[in-house]
C-alpha positions in Angstrom: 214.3 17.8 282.2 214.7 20.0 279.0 216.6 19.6 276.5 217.4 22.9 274.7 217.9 22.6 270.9 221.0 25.1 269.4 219.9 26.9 265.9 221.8 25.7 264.1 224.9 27.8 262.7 227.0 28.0 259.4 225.7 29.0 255.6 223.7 27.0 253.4 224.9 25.0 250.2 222.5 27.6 248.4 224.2 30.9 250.0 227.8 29.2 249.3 226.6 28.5 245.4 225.7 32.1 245.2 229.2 33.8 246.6 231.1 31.3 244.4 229.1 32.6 241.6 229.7 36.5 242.1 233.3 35.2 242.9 233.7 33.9 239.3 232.0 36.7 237.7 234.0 39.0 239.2 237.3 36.9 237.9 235.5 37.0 234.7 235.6 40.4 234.2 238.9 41.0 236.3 241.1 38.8 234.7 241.1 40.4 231.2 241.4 44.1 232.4 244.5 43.2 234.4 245.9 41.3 231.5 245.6 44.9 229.5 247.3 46.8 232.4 249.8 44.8 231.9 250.3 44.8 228.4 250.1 48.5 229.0 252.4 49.0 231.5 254.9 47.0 229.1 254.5 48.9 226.5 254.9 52.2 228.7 258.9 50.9 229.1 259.6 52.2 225.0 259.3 55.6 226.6 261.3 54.7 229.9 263.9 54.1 227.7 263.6 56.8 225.1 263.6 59.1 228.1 267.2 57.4 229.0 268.3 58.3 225.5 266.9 62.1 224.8 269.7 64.1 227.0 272.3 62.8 224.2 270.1 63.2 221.2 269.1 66.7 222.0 273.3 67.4 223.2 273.9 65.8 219.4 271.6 68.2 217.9 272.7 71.4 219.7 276.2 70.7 218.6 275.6 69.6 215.0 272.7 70.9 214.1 271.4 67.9 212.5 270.3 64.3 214.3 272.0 61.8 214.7 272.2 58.9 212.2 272.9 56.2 214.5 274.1 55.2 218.4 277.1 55.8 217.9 276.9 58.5 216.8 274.6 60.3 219.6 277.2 59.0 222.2 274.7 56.0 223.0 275.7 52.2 223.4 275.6 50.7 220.3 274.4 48.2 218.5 270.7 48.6 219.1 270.4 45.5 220.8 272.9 46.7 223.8 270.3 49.4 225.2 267.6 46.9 226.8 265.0 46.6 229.1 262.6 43.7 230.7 260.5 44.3 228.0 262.8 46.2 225.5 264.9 44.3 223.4 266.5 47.5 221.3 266.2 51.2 220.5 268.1 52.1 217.3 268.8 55.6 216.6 268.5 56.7 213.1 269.6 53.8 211.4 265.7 52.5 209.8 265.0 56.1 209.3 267.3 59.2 209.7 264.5 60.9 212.1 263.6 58.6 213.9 263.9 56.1 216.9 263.1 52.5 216.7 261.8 50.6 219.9 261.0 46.7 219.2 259.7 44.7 222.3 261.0 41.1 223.0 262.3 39.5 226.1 259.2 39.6 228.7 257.0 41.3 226.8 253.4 39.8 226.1 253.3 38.1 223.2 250.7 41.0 222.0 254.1 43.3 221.6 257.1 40.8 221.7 258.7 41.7 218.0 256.7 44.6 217.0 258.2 48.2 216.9 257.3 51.8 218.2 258.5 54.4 215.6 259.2 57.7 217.8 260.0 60.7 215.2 262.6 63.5 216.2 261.2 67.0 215.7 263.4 70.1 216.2 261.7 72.5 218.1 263.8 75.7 218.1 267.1 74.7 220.1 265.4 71.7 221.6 264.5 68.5 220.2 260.9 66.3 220.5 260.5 62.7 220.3 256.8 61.9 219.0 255.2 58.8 218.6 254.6 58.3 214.7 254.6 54.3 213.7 253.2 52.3 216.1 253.2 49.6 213.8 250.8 46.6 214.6 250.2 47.2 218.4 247.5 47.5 218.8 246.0 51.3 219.9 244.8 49.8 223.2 248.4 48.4 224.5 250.4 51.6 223.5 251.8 54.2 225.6 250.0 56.8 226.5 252.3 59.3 224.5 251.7 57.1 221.3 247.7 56.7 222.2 247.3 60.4 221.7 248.9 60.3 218.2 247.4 57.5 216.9 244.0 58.0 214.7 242.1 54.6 215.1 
């Protein structure tokens, strides 16, 4: 009688060391890079909400002549702190500077923004009205929105 031996089947401990090495390589690098998308795609809601805000900004201007100088009086919610988002915790009109639009980050947001500011400009551009990034305070050039990014000269 013969006996028939079966090869054995299954993966070595020296194969399984190796895929749970490229495994935690690949988290290595992984890990970080979605942590900036994130931070990213945060930050991205300053312009979300500025674009929520620009029809009565640019109404405002066309029928003054001048921008406004707060909320209120641009026919958005007022205070600041009523206009909000996950990630947004106000957008003030005017009041910090006359020209401008102030975005600070809270609630959600990544530590990396939560209390820091985004400084959008108004520009008049014939009868219509721009909103450029011009302060991004202390975020850092990595985490801001694209729009901001291409002002910024870090």
């Amino acid at each position: 009688m013969r006996i028939e031996r079966r090869k054995q089947q299954g993966f070595t401990l020296i194969e399984l060391m190796i895929v749970v090495a490229i495994i935690g390589i690949l988290a290595a690098i992984a890990i970080p890079q979605y942590q900036n998308y994130v931070i990213r795609s945060q930050a991205a809601e300053a312009s979300t909400e500025l674009g929520s805000i620009r029809p009565q900004i640019a109404e405002f201007y066309a029928s003054t002549g001048h921008f406004p100088t707060s909320n209120e009086s641009a026919g958005i919610q007022a205070p600041a702190t009523s206009i909000t988002g996950k990630y947004v915790t106000s957008v003030d009109v005017g009041s910090t500077n006359k020209k401008a639009v102030t975005i600070t980050f809270g609630n959600a947001a990544n530590e990396v923004l939560s209390g820091h500011t985004i400084v959008y400009s108004m520009i008049a551009t014939g009868s219509s009205i721009e909103l450029q990034c011009t302060d991004a305070g202390d975020v850092p050039t990595q985490y801001l929105p694209s729009d901001c990014r291409n002002n910024q000269q870090d």
